[in-house]
C-alpha positions as CSV (number, residue, x, y, z in Angstrom):
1,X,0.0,0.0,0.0
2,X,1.3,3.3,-0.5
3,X,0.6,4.4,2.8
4,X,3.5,2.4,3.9
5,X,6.0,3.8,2.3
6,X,5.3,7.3,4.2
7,X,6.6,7.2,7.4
8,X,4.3,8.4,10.7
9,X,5.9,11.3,11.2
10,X,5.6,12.9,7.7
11,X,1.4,11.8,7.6
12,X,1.4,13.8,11.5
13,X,3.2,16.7,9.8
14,X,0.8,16.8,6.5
15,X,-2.3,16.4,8.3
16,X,-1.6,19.2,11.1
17,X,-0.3,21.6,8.7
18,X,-3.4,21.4,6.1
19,X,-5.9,21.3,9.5
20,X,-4.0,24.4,10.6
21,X,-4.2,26.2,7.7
22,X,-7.8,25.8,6.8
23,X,-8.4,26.9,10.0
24,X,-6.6,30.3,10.1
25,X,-8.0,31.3,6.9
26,X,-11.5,30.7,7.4
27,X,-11.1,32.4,11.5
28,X,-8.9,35.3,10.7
29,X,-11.2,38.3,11.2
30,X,-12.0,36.9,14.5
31,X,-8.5,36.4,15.4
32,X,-8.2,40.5,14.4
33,X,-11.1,41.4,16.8
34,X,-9.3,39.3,19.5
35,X,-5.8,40.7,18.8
36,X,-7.5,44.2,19.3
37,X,-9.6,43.7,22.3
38,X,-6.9,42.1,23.8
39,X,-4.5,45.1,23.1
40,X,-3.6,48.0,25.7
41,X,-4.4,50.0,22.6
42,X,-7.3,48.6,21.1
43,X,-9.3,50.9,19.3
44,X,-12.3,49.1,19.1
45,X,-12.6,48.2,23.1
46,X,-15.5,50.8,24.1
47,X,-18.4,52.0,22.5
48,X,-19.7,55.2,23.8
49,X,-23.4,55.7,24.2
50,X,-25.5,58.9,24.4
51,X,-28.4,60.5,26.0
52,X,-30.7,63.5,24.8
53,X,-30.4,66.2,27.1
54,X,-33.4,68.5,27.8
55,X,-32.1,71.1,25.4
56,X,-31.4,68.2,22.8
57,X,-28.0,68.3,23.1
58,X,-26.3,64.7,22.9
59,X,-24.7,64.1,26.0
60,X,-22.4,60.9,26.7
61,X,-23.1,59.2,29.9
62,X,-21.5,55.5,29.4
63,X,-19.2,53.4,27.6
64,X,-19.7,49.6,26.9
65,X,-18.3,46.9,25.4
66,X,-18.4,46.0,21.7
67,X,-20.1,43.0,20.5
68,X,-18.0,40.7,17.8
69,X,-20.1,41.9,15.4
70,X,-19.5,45.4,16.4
71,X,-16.4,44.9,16.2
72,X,-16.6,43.3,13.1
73,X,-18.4,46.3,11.8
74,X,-16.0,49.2,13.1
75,X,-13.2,47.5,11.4
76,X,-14.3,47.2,8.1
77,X,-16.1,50.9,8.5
78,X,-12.6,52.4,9.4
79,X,-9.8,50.4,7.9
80,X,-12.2,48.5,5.2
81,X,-12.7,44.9,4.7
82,X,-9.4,44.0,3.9
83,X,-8.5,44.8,7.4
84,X,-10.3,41.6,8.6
85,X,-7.2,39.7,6.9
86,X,-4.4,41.6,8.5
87,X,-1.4,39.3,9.9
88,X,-2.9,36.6,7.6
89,X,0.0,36.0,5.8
90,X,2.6,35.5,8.6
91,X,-0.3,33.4,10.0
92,X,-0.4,31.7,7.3
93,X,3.0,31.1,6.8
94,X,3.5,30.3,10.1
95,X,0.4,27.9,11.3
96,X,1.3,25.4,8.7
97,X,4.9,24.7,10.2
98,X,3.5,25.6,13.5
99,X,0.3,22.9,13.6
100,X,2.7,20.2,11.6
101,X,5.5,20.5,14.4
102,X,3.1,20.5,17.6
103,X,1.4,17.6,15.8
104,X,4.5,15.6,15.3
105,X,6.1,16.3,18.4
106,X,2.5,15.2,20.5
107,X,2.2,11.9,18.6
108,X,5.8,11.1,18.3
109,X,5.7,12.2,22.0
110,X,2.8,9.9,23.0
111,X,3.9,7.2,21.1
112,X,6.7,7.0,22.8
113,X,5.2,7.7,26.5
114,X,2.6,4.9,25.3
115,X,5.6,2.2,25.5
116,X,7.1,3.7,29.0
117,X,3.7,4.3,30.9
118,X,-0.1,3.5,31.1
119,X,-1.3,3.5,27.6
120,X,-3.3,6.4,26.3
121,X,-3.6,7.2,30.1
122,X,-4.1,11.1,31.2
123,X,-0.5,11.7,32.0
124,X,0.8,10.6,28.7
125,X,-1.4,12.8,26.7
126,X,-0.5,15.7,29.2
127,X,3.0,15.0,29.0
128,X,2.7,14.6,25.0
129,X,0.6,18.1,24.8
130,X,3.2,19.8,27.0
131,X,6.2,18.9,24.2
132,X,3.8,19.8,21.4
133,X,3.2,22.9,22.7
134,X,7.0,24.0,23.8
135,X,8.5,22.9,20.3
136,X,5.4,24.7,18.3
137,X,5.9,27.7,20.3
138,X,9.9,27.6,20.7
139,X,9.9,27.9,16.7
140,X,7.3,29.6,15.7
141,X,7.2,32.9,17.9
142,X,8.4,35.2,15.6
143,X,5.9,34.5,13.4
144,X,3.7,35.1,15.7
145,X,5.2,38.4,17.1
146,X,4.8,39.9,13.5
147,X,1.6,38.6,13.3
148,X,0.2,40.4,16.6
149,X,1.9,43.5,15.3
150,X,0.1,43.7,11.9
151,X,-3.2,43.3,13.4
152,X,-2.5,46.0,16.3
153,X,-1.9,48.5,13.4
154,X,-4.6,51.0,13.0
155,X,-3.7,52.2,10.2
156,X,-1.5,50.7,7.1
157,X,1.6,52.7,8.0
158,X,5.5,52.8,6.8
159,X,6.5,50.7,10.1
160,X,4.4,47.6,9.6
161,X,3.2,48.1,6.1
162,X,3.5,44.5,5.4
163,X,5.3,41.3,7.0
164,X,8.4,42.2,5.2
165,X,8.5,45.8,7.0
166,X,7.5,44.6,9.7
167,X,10.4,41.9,10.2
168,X,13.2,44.6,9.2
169,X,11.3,47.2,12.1
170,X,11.3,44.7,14.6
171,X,14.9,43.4,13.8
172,X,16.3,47.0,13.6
173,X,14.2,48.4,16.4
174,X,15.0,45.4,19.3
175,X,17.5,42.8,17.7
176,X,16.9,39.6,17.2
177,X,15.4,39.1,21.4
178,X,12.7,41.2,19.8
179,X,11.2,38.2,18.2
180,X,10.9,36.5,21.0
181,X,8.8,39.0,23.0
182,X,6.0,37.3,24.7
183,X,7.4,33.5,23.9
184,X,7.1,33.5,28.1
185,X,3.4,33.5,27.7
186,X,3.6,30.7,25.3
187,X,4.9,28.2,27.5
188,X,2.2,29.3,29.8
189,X,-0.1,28.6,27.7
190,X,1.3,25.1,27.5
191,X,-1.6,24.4,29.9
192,X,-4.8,25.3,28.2
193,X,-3.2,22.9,25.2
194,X,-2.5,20.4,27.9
195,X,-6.3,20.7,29.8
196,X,-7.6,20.7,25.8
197,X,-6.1,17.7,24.8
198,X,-6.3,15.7,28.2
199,X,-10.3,16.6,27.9
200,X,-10.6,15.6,23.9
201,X,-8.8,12.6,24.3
202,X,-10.9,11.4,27.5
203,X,-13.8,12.6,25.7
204,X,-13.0,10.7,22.1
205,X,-12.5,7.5,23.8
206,X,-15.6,7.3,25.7
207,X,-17.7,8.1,22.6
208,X,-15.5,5.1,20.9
209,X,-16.7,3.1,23.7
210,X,-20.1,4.3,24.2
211,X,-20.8,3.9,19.6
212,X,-18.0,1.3,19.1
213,X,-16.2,2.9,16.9
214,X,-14.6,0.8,13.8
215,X,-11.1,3.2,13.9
216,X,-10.6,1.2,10.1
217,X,-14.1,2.8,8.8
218,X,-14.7,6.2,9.5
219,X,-18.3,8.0,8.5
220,X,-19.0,11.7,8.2
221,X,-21.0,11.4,11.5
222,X,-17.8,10.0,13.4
223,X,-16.1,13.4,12.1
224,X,-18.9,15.4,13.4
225,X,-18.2,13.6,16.7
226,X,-14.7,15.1,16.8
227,X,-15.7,18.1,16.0
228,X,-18.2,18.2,19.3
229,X,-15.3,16.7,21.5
230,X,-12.5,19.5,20.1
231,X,-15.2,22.2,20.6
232,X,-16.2,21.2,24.0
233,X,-12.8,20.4,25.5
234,X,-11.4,24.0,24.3
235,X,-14.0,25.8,25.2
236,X,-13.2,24.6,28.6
237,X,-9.9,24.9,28.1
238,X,-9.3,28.7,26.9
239,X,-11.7,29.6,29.8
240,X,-9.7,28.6,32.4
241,X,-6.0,29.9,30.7
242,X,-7.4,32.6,29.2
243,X,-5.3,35.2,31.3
244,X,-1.9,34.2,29.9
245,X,-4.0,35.3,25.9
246,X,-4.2,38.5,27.5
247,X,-0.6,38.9,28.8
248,X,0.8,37.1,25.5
249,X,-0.5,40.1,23.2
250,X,0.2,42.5,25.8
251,X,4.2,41.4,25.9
252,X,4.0,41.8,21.5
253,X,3.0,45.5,21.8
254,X,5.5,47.7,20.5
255,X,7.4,49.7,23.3
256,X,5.2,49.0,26.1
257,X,5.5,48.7,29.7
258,X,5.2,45.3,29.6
259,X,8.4,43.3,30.5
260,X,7.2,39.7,31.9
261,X,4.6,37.3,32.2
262,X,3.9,38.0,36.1
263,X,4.4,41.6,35.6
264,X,1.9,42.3,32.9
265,X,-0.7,40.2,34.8
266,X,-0.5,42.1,37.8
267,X,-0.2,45.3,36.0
268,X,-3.4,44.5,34.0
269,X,-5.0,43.4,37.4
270,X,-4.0,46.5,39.0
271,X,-4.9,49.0,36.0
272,X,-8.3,47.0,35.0
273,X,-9.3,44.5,37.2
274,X,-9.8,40.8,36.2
275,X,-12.1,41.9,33.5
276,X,-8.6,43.2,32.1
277,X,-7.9,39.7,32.0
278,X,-10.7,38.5,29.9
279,X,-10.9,41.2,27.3
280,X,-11.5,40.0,24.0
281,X,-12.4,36.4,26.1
282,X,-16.0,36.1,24.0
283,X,-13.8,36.8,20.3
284,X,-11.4,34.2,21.3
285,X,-14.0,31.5,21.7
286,X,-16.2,32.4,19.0
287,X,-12.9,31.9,17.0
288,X,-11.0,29.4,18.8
289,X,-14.0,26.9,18.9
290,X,-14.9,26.4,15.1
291,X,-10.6,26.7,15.0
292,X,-10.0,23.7,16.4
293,X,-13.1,21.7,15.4
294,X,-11.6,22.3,11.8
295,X,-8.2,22.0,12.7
296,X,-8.8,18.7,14.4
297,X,-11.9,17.4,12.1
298,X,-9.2,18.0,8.7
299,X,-6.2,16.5,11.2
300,X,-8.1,13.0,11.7
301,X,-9.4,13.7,8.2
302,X,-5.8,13.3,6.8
303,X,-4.4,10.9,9.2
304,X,-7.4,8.5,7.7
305,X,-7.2,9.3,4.5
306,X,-2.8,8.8,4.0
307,X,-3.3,5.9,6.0
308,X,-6.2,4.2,3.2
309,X,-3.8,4.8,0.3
């Protein structure tokens, strides 16, 4: 068969980087609106609203918090549609490597944990999601960093006209550590891909067990299960470590006070409260949901389908 003469590693490195890629393009204006609420700067976090005053004068008395689709809206009056795409092309050029590395490393990882402890038990599939997550975000941070400043842009401007201006600004403005601005928060963040995994894993096996699953025969209605366990186990997951989302964008701003992890948390706590540690919370999950459920559904997808030929 030809699937035997591809090796594991290559079908785990094919089949992340096409589920992460179909993912970012179809989420990107939602990963804007998040990059922007989450922001110090964003200019989309308030709306004002106004009251008639007696002598019909408008008089502002409140400011609230946009909706998605309000943000949605704002963007695309002020900057124009195309604005909704901004940082997709570092994104894009960076979630295929990024998705196909994390991939590899957690399966390689697990299959190797699988010989040394309790198969397919909790701890190897935290242990597995832990090395996915450090490698991914170990290699992939500049991209990343680039990414977060394109969308925090306003305006198009000379500094971070495109991903190519953007690079030589960063490099010439902070050296090569530049890049690596906010890669702290990365390795936080190790745990909400640890808690997401742990859960979809738990979760896919006991709805094997519960339909008895064929794993050699596959129907559309098996990948619409996945789909419900990777939406449901990261929606738990982002919830609990959303915070270090928050300090993450925070750390890429350019020239901010920002200068660690612990220190941008408490100065966020201090300055805003713990609702400055959810902003942009409801963006992220209305993005990061349908995200991974694609990301996962075309991973398992792939796997199957390289593994038929």
């Amino acid at each position: 068969m030809f699937s035997q003469s591809i090796s594991p590693q290559v079908i785990h490195l094919v089949a992340g980087g096409c589920g992460g890629t179909v993912g970012a393009v179809i989420t990107c204006p939602l990963e804007v609106v998040k990059t922007r609420l989450q922001s110090s700067r964003a200019s989309i976090k308030f709306l004002p609203t106004h009251t008639i005053s007696p002598d019909g004068a408008l008089t502002q008395v409140s400011r609230r918090s946009l909706s998605v689709i309000q943000s949605l809206r704002t963007i695309c009056a002020e900057e124009g549609g195309t604005a909704l795409f901004r940082g997709l092309g570092p994104n894009i050029v960076g979630i295929a490597p990024s998705r196909a590395i994390y991939f590899a490393a957690y399966a390689n990882t697990k299959n190797f944990l699988n010989t040394k402890l309790e198969p397919e038990s909790p701890s190897v599939h935290l242990l597995s999601a832990a090395v996915g997550g450090f490698t991914s975000s170990t290699c992939t941070n500049p991209l990343w960093l680039i990414k977060t400043r394109l969308q925090l842009e306003h305006k198009r401007g000379d500094r971070y006209a495109n991903t190519w201006r953007a690079v030589k600004t960063v490099y010439r403005t902070e050296g090569i550590q530049g890049f690596y601005r906010g890669v702290t928060a990365s390795y936080m963040g190790i745990s909400e891909t640890m808690i997401h995994f742990v859960i979809y894993e738990h979760i896919k096996k006991w709805l094997r067990e519960q339909k008895a699953y064929n794993s050699d025969i596959l129907t559309a209605k098996d990948f619409l299960t996945f789909m419900g366990a990777a939406a449901t186990s990261k929606s738990i997951a982002a919830t609990m470590a959303y915070p270090h989302e928050v300090a993450r964008t925070r750390l890429r701003e350019e020239g901010t006070k920002y200068r660690s992890f612990f220190q941008t948390l408490s100065t966020v706590l201090k300055e805003e409260g713990f609702r400055g540690w959810y902003g942009g919370l409801v963006a992220h999950l209305t993005r990061q949901i349908p995200n991974t459920a694609i990301i996962l559904v075309v991973y398992e997808l792939v796997v199957y389908s390289l593994n038929k030929l």
